[in-house]
C-alpha positions as CSV (number, residue, x, y, z in Angstrom):
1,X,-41.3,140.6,-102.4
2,X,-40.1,138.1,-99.6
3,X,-38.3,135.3,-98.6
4,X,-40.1,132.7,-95.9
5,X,-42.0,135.8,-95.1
6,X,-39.7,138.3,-94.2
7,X,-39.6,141.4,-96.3
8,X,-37.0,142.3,-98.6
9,X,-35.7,145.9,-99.0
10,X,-36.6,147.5,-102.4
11,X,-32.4,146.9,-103.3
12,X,-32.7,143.4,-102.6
13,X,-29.4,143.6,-100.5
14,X,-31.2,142.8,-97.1
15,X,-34.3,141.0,-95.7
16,X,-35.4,141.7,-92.2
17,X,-36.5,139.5,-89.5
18,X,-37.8,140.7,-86.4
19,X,-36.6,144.8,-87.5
20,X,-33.1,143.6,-88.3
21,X,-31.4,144.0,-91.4
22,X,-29.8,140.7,-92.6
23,X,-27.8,141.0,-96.1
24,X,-28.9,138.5,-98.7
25,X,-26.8,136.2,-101.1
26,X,-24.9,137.6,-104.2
27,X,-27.7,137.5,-106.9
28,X,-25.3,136.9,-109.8
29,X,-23.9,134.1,-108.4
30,X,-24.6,130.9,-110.5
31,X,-27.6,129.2,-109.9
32,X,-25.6,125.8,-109.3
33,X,-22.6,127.7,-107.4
34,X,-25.3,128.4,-104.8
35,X,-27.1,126.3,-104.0
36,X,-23.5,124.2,-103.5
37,X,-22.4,126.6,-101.1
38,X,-26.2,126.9,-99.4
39,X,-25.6,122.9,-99.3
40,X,-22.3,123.9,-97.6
41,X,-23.6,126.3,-95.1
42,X,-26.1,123.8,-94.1
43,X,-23.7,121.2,-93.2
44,X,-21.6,123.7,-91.5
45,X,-24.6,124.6,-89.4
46,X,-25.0,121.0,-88.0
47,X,-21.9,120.5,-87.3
48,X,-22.0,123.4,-85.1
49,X,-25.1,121.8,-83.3
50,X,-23.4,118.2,-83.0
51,X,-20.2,119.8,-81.7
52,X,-22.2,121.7,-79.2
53,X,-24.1,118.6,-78.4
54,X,-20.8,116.7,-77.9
55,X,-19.3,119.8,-75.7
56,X,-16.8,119.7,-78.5
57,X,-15.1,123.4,-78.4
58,X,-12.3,122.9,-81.3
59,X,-15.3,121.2,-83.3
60,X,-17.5,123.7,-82.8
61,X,-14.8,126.4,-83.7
62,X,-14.0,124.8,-86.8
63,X,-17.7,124.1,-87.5
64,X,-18.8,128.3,-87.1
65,X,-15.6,128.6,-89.4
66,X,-17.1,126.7,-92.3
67,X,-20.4,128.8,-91.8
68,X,-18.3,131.5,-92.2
69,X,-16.6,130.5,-95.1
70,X,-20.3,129.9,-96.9
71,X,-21.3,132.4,-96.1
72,X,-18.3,135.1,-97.2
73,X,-18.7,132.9,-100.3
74,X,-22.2,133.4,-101.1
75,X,-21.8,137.0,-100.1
76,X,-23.5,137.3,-96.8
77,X,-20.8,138.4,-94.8
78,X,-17.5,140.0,-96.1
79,X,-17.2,142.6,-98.7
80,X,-20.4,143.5,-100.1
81,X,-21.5,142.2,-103.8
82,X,-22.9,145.6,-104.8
83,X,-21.1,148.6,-106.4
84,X,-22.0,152.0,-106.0
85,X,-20.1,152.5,-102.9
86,X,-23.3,152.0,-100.3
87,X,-22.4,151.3,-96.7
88,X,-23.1,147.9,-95.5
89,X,-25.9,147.5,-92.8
90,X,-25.8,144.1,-92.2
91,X,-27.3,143.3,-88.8
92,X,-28.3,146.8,-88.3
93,X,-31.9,147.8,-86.8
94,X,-33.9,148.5,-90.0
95,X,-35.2,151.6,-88.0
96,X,-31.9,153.1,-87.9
97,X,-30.8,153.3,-91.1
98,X,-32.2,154.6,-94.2
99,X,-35.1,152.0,-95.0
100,X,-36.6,152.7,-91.5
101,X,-39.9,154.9,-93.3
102,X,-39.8,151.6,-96.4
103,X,-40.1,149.4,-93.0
104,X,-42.9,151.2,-91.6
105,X,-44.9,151.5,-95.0
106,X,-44.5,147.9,-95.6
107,X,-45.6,146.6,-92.0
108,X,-46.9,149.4,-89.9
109,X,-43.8,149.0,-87.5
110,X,-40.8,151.3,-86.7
């Protein structure tokens, strides 16, 4: 299973680009709730990149807050959306944690 191309750990809590674990959306969030809040987190993300563009530092704080928010909201940052108590390893090297030998399997790098 992946996503652009980047695998997807056998929970389906993370995917990993280039050996980093990145946690993915809340699966039982509504189909239409979603993609709203992707739709959110995409015009959050320009408006980081036009306040940069426009040297804009209030903008560009308000704009990374809005990313934030999406992204809290669709369960990509914040308290994790699964419940038996597993740690969250958001943003950790995948060969550091406990998927490092799935990792490996699946791609033939540690």
């Amino acid at each position: 299973m992946s996503t652009d191309n980047h695998p997807i750990t056998p929970d389906g809590r993370y995917f990993v680009v280039r050996g980093r674990l990145w946690r993915r959306s809340d699966p039982s969030l509504p189909e239409e709730c979603r993609s709203l809040l992707v739709g959110e987190l995409m015009q959050a993300r320009r408006g980081v990149g036009v306040a940069l563009r426009q040297s804009d530092a209030a903008g560009v704080a308000e704009a990374r807050a809005a990313v934030d928010r999406a992204k809290v909201a669709l369960g990509e940052r914040g308290p994790v959306w699964w419940e038996d108590g597993a740690p969250d390893l958001n943003r950790r090297m995948v060969a550091n944690t406990p998927y490092a030998s799935w990792f490996e399997q699946q791609t033939g790098h540690r």
